[in-house]
RODO-242028 format. One record per residue: residue number from 1; residue in one letter; chain; x, y, z of N, C-alpha, C in turn. Coordinates in pm, 1 decimal. Layout:
N
R    nr   rest   kette         nX         nY         nZ        caX        caY        caZ         cX         cY         cZ
R   NUM      A       A          X          Y          Z          X          Y          Z          X          Y          Z
...
***
This chain:
129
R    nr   rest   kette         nX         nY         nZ        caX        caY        caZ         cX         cY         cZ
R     1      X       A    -5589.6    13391.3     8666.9    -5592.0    13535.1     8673.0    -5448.6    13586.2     8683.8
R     2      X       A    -5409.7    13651.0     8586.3    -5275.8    13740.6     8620.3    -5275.4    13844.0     8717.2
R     3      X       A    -5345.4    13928.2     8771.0    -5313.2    14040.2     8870.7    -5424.5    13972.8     8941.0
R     4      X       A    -5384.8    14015.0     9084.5    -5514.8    14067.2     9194.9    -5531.1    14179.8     9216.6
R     5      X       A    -5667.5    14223.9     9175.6    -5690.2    14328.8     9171.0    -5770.5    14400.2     9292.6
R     6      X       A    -5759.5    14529.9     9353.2    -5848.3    14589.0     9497.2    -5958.3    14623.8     9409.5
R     7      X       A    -6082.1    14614.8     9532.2    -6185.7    14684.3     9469.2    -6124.9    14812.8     9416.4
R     8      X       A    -6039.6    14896.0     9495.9    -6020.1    15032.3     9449.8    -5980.6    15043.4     9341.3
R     9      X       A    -5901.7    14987.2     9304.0    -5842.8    14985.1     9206.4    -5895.0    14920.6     9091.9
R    10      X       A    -5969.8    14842.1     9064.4    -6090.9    14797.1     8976.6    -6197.9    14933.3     8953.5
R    11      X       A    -6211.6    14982.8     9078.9    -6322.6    15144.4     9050.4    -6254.5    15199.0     8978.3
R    12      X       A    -6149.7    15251.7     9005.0    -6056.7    15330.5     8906.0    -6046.7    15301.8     8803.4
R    13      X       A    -6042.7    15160.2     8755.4    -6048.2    15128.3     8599.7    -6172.3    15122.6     8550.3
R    14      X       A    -6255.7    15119.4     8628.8    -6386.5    15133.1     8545.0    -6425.5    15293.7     8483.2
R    15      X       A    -6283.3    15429.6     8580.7    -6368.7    15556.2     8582.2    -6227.4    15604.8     8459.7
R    16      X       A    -6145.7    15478.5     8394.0    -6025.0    15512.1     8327.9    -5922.5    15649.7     8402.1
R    17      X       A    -5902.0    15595.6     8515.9    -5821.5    15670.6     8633.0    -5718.0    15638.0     8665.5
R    18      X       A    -5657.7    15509.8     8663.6    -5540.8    15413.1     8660.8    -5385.2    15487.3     8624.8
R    19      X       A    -5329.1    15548.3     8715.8    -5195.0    15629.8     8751.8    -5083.6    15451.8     8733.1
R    20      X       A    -5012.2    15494.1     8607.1    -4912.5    15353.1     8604.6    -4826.9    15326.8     8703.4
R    21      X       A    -4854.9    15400.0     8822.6    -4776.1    15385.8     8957.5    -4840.4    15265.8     9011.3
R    22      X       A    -5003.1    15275.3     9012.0    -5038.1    15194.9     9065.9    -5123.0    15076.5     9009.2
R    23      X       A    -5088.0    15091.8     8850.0    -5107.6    14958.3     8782.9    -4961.6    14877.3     8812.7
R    24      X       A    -4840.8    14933.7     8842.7    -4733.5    14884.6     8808.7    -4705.9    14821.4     8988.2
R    25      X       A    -4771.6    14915.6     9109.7    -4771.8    14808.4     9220.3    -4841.8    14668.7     9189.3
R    26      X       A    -4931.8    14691.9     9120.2    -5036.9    14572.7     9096.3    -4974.8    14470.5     9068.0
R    27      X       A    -4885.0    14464.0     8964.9    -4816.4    14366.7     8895.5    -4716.7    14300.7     8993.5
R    28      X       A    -4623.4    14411.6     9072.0    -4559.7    14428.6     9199.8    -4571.4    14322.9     9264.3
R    29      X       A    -4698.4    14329.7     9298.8    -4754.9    14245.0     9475.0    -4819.2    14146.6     9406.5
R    30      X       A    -4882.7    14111.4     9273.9    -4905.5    14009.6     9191.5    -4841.3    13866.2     9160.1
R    31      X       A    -4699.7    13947.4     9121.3    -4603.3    13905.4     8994.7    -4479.8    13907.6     9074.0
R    32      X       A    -4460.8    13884.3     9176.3    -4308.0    13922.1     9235.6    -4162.0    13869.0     9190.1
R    33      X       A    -4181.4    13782.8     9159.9    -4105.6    13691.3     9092.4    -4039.1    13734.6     8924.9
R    34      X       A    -4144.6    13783.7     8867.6    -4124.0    13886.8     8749.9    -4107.4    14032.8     8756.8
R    35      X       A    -4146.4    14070.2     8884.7    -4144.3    14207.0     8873.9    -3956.3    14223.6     8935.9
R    36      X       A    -3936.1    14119.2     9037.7    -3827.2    14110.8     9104.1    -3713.2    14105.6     9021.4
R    37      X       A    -3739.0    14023.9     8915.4    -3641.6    13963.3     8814.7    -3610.0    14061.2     8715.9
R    38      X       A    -3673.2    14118.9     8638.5    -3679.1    14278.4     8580.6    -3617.2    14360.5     8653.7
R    39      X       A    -3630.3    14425.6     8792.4    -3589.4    14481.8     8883.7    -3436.7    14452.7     8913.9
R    40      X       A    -3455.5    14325.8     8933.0    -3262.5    14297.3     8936.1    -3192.2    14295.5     8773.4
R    41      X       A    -3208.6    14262.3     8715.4    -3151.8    14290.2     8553.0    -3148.8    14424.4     8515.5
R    42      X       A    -3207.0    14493.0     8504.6    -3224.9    14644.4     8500.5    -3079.7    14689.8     8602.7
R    43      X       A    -3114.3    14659.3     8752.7    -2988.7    14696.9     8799.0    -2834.7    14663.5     8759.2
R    44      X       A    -2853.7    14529.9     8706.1    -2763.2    14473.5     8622.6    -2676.7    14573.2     8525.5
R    45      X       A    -2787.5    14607.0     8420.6    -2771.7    14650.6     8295.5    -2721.2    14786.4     8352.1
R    46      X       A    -2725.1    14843.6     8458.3    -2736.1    14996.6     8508.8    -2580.5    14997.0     8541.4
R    47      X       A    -2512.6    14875.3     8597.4    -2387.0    14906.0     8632.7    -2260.4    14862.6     8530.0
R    48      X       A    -2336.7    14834.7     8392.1    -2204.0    14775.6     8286.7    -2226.9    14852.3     8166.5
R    49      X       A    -2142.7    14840.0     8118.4    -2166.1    14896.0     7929.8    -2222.2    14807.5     7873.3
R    50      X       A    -2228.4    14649.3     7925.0    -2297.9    14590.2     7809.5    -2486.5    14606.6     7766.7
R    51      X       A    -2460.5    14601.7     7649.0    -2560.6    14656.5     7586.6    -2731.2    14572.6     7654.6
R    52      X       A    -2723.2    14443.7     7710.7    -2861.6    14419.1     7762.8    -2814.6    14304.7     7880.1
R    53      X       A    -2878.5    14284.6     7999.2    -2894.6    14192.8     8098.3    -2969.4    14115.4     8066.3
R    54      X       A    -2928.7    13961.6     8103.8    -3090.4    13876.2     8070.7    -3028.4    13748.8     8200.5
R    55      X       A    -3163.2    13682.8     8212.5    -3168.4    13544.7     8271.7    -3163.6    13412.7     8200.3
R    56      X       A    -3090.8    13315.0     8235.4    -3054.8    13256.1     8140.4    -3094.0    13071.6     8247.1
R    57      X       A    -3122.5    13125.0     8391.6    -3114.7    13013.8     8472.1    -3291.0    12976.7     8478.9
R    58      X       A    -3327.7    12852.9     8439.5    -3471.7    12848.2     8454.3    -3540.5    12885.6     8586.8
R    59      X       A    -3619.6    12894.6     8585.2    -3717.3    12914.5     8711.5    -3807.8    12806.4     8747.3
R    60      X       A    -3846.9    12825.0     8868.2    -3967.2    12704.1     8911.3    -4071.0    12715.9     8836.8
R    61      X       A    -4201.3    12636.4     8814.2    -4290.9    12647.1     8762.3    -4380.9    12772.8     8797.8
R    62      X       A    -4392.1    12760.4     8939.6    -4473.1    12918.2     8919.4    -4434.0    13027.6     8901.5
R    63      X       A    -4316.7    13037.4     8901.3    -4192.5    13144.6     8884.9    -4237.0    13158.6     8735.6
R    64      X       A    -4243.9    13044.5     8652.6    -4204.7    13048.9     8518.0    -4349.1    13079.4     8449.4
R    65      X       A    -4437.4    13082.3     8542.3    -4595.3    13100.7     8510.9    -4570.7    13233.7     8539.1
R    66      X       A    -4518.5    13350.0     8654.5    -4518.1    13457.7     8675.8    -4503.2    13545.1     8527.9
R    67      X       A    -4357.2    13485.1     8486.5    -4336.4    13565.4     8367.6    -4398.4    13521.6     8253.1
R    68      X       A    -4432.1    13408.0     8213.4    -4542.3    13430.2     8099.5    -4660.6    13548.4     8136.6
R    69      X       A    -4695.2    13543.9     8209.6    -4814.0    13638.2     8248.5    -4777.6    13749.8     8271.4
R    70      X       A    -4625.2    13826.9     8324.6    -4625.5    13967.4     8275.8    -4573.7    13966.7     8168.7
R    71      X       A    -4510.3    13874.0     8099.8    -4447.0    13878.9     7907.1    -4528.7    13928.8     7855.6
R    72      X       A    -4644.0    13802.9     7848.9    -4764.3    13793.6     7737.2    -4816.2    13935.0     7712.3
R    73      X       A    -4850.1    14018.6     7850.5    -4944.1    14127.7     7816.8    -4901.1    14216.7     7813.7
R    74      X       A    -4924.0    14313.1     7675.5    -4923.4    14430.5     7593.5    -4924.5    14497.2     7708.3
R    75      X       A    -5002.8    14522.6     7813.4    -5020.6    14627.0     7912.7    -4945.8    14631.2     8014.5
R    76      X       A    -4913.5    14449.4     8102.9    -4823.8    14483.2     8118.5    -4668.5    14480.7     8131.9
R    77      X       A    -4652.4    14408.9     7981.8    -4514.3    14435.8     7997.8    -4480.6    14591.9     7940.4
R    78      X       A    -4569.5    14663.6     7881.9    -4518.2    14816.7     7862.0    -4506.1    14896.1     7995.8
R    79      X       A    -4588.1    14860.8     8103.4    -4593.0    14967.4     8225.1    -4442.7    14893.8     8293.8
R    80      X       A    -4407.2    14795.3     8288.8    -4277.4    14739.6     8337.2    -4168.1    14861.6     8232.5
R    81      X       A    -4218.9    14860.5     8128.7    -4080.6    14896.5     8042.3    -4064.7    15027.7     8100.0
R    82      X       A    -4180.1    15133.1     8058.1    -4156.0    15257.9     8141.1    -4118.2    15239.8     8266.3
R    83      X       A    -4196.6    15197.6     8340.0    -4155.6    15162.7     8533.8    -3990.5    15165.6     8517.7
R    84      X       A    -3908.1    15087.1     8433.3    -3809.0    15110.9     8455.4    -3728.2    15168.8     8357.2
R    85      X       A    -3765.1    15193.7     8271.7    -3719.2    15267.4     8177.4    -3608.7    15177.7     8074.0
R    86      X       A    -3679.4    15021.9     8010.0    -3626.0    14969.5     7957.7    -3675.6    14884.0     7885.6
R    87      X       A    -3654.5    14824.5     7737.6    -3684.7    14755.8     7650.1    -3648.2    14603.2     7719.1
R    88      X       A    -3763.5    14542.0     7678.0    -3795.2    14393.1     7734.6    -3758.8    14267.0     7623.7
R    89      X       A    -3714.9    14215.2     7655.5    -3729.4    14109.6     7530.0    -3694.4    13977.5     7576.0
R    90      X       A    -3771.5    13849.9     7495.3    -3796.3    13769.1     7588.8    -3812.9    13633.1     7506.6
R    91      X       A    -3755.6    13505.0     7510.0    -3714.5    13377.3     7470.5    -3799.3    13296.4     7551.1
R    92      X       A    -3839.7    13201.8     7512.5    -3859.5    13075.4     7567.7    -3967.6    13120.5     7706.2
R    93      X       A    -3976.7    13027.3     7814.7    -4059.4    13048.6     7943.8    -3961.5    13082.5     8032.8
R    94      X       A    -3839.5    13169.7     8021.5    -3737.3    13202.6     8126.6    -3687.6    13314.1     8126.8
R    95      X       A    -3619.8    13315.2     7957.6    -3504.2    13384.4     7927.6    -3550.7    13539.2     7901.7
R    96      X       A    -3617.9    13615.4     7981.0    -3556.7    13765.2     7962.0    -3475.2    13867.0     8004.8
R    97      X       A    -3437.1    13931.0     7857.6    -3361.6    14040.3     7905.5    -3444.5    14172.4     7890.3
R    98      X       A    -3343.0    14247.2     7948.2    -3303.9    14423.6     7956.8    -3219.9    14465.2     7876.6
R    99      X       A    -3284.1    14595.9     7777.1    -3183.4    14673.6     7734.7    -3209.4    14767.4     7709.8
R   100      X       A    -3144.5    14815.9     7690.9    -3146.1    15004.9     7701.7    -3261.9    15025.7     7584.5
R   101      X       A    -3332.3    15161.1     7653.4    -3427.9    15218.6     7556.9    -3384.0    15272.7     7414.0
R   102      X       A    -3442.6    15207.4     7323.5    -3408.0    15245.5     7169.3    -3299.7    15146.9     7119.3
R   103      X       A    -3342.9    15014.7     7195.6    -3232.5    14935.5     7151.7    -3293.5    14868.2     7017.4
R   104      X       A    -3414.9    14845.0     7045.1    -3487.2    14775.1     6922.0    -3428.9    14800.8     6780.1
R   105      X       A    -3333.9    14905.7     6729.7    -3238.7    14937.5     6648.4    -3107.2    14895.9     6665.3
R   106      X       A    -3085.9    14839.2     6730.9    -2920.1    14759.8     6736.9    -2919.0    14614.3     6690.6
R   107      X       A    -2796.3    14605.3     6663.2    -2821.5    14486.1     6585.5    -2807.8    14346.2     6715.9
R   108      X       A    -2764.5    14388.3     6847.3    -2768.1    14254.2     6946.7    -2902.8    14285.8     6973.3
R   109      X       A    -3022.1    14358.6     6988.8    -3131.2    14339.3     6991.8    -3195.6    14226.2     6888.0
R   110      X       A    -3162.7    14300.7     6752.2    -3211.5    14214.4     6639.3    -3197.8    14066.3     6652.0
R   111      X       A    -3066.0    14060.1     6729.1    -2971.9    13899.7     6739.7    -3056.7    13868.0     6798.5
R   112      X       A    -3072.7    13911.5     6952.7    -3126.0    13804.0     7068.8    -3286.5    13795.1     7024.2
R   113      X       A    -3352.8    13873.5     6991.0    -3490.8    13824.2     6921.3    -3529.0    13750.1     6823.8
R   114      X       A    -3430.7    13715.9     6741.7    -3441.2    13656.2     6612.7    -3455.8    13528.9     6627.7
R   115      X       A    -3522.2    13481.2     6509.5    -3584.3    13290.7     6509.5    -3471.3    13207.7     6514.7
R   116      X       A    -3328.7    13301.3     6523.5    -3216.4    13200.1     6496.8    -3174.0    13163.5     6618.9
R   117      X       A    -3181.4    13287.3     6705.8    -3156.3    13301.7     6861.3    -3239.5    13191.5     6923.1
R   118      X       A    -3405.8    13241.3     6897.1    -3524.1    13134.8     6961.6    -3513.0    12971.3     6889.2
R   119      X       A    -3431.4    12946.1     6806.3    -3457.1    12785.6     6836.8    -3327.1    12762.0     6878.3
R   120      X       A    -3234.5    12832.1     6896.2    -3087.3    12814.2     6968.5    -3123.4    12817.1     7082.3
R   121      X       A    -3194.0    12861.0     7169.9    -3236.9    12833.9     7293.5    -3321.4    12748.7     7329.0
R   122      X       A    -3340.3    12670.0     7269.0    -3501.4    12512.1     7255.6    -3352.8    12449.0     7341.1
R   123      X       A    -3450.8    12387.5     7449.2    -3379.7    12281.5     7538.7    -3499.1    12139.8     7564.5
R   124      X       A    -3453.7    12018.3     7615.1    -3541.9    11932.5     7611.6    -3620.0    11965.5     7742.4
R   125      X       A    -3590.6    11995.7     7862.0    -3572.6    12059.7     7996.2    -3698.8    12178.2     7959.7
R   126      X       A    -3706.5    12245.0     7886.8    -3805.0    12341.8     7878.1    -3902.6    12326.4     7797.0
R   127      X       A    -3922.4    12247.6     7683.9    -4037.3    12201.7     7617.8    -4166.7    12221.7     7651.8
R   128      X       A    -4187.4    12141.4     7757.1    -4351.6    12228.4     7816.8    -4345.9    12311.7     7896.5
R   129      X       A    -4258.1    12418.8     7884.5    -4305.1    12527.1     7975.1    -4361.0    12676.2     7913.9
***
């Protein structure tokens, strides 16, 4: 299961009531490890000109299970992006970054997403993760 969810908050999604404040605690008190890691990169990205923050140091296994599970999902890695007001992008079982909104048009966006980037980052060390 990716989130734990409250009854309350399960009612609410059944009555489509769900305020992304408090889908985005969900993930929060869920996902800490991903939500934490986003949270510090973002601050990252907030104090330099360079164009995106990322992680580049692996994580423990459940660490590295955290962020597949807020990566993977459409829902929520978009309430992360708004929550902080930033484009996500993401390599391997470790490596994401932050970058500024409307970056998806720059060409170091294009770079760090590209198939040339993702097998430049294949390590033997990360294979099954």
């Amino acid at each position: 299961m990716s989130l734990d969810v409250s009854p309350a908050l399960l009612a609410k999604a059944e009555l489509d009531q769900v305020a992304d404040t408090e889908f985005v605690d969900a993930v929060r008190t869920s996902l800490p490890y991903a939500y934490r890691l986003i949270d510090t990169l973002t601050g990252e990205l907030a104090t330099t000109e360079a164009e995106f923050a990322d992680n580049t140091l692996a994580p423990s296994e459940p660490e590295r299970a955290q962020l597949l599970r807020a990566l993977a999902s459409d829902a929520i890695r978009g309430a992360l992006e708004r929550h902080f007001s930033v484009k996500l992008a993401f390599q391997n079982c470790h490596r994401v970054a932050v970058f500024r909104p409307g970056a998806e048009t720059t060409a170091t966006y294009r770079k760090f997403t590209s198939v040339r980037a993702q097998l430049l980052n294949q390590s033997p060390e990360l294979r099954d993760c």
